[in-house]
C-alpha positions in Angstrom: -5.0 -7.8 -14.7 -4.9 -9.3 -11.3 -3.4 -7.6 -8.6 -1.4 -10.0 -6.0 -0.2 -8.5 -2.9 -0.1 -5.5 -0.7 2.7 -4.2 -1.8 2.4 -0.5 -2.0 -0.8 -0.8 0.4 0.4 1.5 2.9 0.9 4.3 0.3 -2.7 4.6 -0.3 -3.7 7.1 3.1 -0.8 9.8 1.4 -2.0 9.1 -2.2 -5.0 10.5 -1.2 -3.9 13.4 1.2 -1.8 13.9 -1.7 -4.6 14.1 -4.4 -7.5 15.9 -2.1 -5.4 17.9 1.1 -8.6 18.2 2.8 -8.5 14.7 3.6 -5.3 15.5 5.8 -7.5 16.8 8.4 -8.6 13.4 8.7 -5.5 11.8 9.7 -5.9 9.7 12.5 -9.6 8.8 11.3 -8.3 7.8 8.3 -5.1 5.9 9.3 -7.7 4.0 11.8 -10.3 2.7 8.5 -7.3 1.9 6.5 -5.5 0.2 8.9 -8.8 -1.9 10.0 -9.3 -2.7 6.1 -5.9 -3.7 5.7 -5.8 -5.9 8.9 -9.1 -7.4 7.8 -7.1 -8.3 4.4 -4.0 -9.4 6.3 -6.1 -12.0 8.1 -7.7 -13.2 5.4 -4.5 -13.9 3.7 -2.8 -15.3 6.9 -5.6 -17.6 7.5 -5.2 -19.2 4.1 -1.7 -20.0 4.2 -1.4 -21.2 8.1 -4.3 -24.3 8.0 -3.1 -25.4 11.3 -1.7 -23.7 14.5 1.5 -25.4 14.5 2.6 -23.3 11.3 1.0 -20.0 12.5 4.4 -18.3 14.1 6.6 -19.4 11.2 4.0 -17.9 8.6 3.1 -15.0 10.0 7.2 -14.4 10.1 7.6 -15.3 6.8 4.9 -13.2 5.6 5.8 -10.6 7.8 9.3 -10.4 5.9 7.8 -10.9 2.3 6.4 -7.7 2.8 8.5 -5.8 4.4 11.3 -6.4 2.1 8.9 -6.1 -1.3 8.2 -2.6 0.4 12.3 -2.2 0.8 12.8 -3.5 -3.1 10.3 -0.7 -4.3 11.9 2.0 -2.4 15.0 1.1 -3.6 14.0 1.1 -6.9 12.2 4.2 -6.6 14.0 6.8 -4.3 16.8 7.2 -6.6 14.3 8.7 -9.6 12.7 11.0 -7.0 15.7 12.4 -6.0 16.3 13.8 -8.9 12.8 14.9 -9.8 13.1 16.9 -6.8 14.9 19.5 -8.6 12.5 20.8 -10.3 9.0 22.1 -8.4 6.6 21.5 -11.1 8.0 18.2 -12.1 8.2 17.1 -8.9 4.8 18.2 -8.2 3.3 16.5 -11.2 5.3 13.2 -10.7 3.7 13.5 -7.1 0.0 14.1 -8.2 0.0 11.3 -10.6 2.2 8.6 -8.6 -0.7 9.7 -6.3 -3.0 9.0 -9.0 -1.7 5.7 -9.5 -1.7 4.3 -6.4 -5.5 5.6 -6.0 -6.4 3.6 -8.9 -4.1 0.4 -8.0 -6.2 0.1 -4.6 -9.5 1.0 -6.5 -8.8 -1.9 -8.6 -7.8 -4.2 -6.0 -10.8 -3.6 -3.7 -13.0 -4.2 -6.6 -11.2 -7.5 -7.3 -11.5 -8.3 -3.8 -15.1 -7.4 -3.5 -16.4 -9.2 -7.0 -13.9 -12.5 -6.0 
């Protein structure tokens, strides 16, 4: 399965506060490497679609927007389910542990894509 995209990207710092707490104690450390990974990625990906300067503003807004409203489309499509699992403590706790779960093993996949090519 390839993974395309960093959609759900930023999720990944509260996935694993979420899964281990002592990591919150972490928080600005943490924020810092994942944002410098992520920016590293961003570059990457920026510096394969915009070849030539002329084209840099338009794709780095047009990228910009892609992801921002993929991020908007899953929060759309997820907020209304969590509101009602909210209800209920222990479902809301397991739906958090394993969303936290998944989103662990989405970025563990994707960075091993990244990193065999």
């Amino acid at each position: 399965m390839k993974i395309t995209g960093p959609v759900g990207a930023p999720v990944v710092e509260p996935a694993v506060a979420n899964i281990v707490p002592r990591v919150g104690r972490l928080g600005p450390k943490l924020a810092f490497a994942f944002g410098l990974v992520h920016g590293f990625g961003f570059a990457g990906a920026l510096g394969e679609l915009a070849a030539d300067t002329s084209a840099l503003l338009p794709t780095l807004a047009g990228f910009n927007l892609g992801v921002e409203l993929g991020q908007l489309a899953v929060v759309v499509a997820v907020f209304p389910v969590l509101l009602c699992f909210r209800r209920s403590l222990v479902l809301a706790s397991s739906v958090t542990f394993a969303g936290s779960m998944l989103c662990g093993a989405l970025a563990i996949a994707w960075l091993a894509e990244r990193i065999v090519g």
